[in-house]
C-alpha positions as CSV (number, residue, x, y, z in Angstrom):
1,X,125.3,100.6,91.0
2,X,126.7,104.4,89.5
3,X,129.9,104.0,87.4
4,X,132.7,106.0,88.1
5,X,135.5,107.0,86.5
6,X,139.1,106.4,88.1
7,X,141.1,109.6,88.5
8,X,143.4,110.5,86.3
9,X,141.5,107.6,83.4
10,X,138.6,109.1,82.6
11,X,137.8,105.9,80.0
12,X,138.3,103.2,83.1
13,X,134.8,102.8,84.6
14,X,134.1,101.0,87.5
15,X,131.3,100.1,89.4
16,X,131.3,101.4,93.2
17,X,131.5,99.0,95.8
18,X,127.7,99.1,98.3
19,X,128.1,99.1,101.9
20,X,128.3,95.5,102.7
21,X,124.8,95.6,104.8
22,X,123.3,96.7,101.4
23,X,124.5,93.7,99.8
24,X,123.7,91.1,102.5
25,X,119.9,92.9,102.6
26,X,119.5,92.6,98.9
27,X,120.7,89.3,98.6
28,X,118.4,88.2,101.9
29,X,115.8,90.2,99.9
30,X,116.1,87.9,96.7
31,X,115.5,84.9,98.7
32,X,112.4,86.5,100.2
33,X,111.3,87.7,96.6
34,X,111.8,84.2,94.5
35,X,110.3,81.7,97.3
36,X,113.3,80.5,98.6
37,X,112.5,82.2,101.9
38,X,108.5,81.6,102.3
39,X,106.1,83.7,104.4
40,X,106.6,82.5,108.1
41,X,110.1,81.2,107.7
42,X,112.5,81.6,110.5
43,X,115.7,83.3,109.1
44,X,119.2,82.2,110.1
45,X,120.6,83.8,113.7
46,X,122.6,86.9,113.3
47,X,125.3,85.0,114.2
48,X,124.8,82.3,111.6
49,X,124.2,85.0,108.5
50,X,127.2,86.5,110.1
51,X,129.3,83.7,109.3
52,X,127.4,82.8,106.1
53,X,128.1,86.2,104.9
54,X,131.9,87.2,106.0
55,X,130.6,90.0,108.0
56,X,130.5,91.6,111.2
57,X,127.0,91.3,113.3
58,X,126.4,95.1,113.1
59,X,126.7,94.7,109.4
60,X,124.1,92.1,109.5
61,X,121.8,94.1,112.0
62,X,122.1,96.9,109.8
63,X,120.6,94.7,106.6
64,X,117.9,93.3,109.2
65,X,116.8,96.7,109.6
66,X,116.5,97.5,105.7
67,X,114.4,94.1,105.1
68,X,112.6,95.2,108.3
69,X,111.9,98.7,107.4
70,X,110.4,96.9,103.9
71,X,107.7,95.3,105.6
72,X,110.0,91.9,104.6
73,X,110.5,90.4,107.9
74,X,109.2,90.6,111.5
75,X,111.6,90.6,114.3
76,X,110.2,88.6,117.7
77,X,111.8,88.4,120.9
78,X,112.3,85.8,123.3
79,X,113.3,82.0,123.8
80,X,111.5,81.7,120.6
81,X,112.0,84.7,118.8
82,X,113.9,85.3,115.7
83,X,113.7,87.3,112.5
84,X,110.6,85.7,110.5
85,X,109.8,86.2,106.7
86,X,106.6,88.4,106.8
87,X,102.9,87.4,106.3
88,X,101.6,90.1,104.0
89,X,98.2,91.8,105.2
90,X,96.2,92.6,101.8
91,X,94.5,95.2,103.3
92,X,98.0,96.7,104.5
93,X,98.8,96.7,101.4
94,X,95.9,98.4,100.3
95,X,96.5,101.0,102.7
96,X,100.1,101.7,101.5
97,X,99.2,102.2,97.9
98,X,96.6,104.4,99.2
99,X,98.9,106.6,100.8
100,X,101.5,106.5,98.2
101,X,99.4,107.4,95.6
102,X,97.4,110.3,97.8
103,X,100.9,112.1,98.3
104,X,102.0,111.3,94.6
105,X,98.6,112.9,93.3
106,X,98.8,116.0,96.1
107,X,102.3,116.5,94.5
108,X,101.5,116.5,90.8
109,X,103.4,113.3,90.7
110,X,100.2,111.4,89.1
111,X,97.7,113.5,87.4
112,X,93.7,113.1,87.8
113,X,93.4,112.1,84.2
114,X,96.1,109.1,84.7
115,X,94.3,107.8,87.6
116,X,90.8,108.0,86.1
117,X,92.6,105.6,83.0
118,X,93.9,103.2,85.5
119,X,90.3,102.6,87.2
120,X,89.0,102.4,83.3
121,X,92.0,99.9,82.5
122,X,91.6,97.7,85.7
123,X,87.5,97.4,85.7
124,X,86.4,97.3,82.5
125,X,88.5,94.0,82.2
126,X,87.0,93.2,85.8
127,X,83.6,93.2,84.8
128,X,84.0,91.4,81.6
129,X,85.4,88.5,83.7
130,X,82.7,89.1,86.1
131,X,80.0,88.4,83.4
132,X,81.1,84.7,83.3
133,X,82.4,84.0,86.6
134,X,79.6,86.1,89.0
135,X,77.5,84.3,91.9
136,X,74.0,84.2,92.4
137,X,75.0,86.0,95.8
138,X,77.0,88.7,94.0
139,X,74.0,89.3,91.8
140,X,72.4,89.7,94.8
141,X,74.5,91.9,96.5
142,X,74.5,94.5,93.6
143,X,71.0,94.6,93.8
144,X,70.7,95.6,97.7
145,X,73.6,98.0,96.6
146,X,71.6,99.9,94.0
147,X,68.2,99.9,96.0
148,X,70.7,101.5,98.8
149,X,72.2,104.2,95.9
150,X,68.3,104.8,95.0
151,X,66.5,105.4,98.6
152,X,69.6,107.6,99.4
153,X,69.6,111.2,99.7
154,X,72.9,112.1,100.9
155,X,75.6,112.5,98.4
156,X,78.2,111.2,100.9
157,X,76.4,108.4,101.6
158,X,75.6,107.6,97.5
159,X,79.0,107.7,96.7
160,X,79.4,105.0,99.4
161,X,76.8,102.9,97.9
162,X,78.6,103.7,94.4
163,X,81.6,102.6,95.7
164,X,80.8,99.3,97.4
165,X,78.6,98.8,93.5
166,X,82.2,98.6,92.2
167,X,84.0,96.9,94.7
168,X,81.7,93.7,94.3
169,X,82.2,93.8,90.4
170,X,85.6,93.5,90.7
171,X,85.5,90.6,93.9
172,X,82.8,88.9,91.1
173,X,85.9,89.2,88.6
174,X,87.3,86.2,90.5
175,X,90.9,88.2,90.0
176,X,91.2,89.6,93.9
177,X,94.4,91.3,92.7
178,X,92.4,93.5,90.8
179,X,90.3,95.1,93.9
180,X,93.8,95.6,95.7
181,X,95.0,97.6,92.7
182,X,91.6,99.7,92.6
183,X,90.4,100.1,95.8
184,X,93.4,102.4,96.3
185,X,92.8,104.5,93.3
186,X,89.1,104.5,93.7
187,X,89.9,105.7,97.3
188,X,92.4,108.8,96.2
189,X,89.8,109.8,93.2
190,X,87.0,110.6,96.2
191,X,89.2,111.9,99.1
192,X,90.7,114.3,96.4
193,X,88.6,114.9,93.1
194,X,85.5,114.1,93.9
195,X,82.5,116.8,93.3
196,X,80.0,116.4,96.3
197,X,78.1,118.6,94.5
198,X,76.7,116.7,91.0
199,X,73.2,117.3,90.1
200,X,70.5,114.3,90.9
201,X,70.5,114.2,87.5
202,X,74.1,112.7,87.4
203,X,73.0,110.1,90.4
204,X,69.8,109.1,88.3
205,X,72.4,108.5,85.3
206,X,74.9,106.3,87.8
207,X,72.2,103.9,89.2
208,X,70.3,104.0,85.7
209,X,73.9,102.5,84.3
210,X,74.5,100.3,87.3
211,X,71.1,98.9,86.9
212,X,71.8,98.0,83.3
213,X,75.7,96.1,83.9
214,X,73.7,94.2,86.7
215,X,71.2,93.2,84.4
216,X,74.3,92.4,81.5
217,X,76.0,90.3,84.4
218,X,73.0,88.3,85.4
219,X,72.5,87.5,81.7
220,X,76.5,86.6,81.1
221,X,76.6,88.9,78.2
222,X,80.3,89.6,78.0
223,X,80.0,92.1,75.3
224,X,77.5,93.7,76.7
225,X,78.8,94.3,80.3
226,X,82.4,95.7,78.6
227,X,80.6,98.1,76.8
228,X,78.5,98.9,79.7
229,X,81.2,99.7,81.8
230,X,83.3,101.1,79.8
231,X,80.4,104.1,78.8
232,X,79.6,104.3,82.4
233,X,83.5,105.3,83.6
234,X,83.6,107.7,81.0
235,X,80.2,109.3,81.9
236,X,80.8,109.6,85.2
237,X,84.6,111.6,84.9
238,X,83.1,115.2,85.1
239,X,82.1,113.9,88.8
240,X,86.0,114.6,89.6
241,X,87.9,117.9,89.3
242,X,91.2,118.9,89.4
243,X,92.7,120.9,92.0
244,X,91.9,124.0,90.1
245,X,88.1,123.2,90.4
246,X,87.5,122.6,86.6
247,X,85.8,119.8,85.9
248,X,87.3,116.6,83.6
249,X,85.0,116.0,81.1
């Protein structure tokens, strides 16, 4: 809430009164956010949050709408509807942090170099946990992904390889909050930075260093893997530009 000052006393501050709605929404919204209100709960009638809450129906409509507009609830209709807390869809969340951080970077809101630190600062740690916690099948998996990078010609089609590489690193992490933080950014970094045009060179370097963090995983060495990862993120940065074409390096 904005202090104000009352007119004519410039040293008695107040704090502004919200619209009531506001306040029934955030107070519906702390329940939601602390467990009290659990994904799949029915939530009071309007009536009944009406009466709980000393306010008119519209008013509580009007904070329904906020919480719904939040992706909080879900509203269902019928004998059997109601207002339910939401179930939330990882991969809709992946989706919204992949927008919101496409228009932040288009604006100049989050620069390249800021992004390229939070992939280094979510999957170096990621792989270091992978080193002790990694399948037999993941192992596996990385493999098929790096025979796919190698046999591939097209760039487009690497980078996907390159890509999925990555992705089962950080499932093999164990930490699946991890992959919904990067996937986003990894996601921005090629729609936006990426350079389709890197020598073969640079892809012999990529599977040449993916080769060698598979081999550091499949061993355990923790050490190893952190190092391994870390020198292969910051090899690979002159792969992204900027949007004045120069490359990061």
């Amino acid at each position: 809430m904005s202090e104000a000052p009352v007119s004519g006393s410039p040293s008695f501050a107040v704090d502004r009164v919200r619209p009531a709605y506001q306040q029934v929404a955030e107070q519906l919204m702390a329940r939601i956010l602390d467990g009290s209100l659990g994904a799949g709960d029915r939530l009071p009638s309007e009536g009944e949050l009406s009466a709980a809450f000393g306010v008119s129906r519209s008013t509580t409509r009007e904070a329904l709408r906020v919480l719904a507009s939040r992706d909080l609830i879900k509203t269902v209709r019928g004998t059997t509807g109601g207002s339910f807390v939401a179930r939330v869809d990882a991969a809709q969340v992946s989706e919204y942090l992949e927008t919101s951080l496409g228009l932040m970077s288009g604006s100049a809101a989050v620069s390249l170099d800021q992004m390229l630190v939070a992939r280094e600062l979510l999957e170096i740690p990621a792989a270091r946990l992978a080193a002790t916690r990694r399948t037999e099948q993941q192992l596996d998996d990385l493999g098929v992904a790096i025979e796919n990078e190698q046999r591939l010609r097209d760039r487009g089609e690497k980078f996907r390889e390159h890509r999925h590489f990555h992705s089962i690193v950080l499932e093999a992490s164990g930490n699946g909050l991890l992959k919904l933080m990067n996937d986003p950014v990894f996601a921005v970094l090629r729609a936006q930075f990426w350079r389709p045009e890197m020598p073969t060179e640079y892809w012999a370097g990529v599977d040449h260093d993916h080769q060698e963090i598979r081999q550091l995983l499949e061993a355990r060495d923790v050490e190893g893997v952190t190092i391994a990862m870390r020198d292969h993120l910051v090899r690979i940065r002159p792969a992204y530009r900027a949007f004045d074409g120069e490359a990061v390096l």
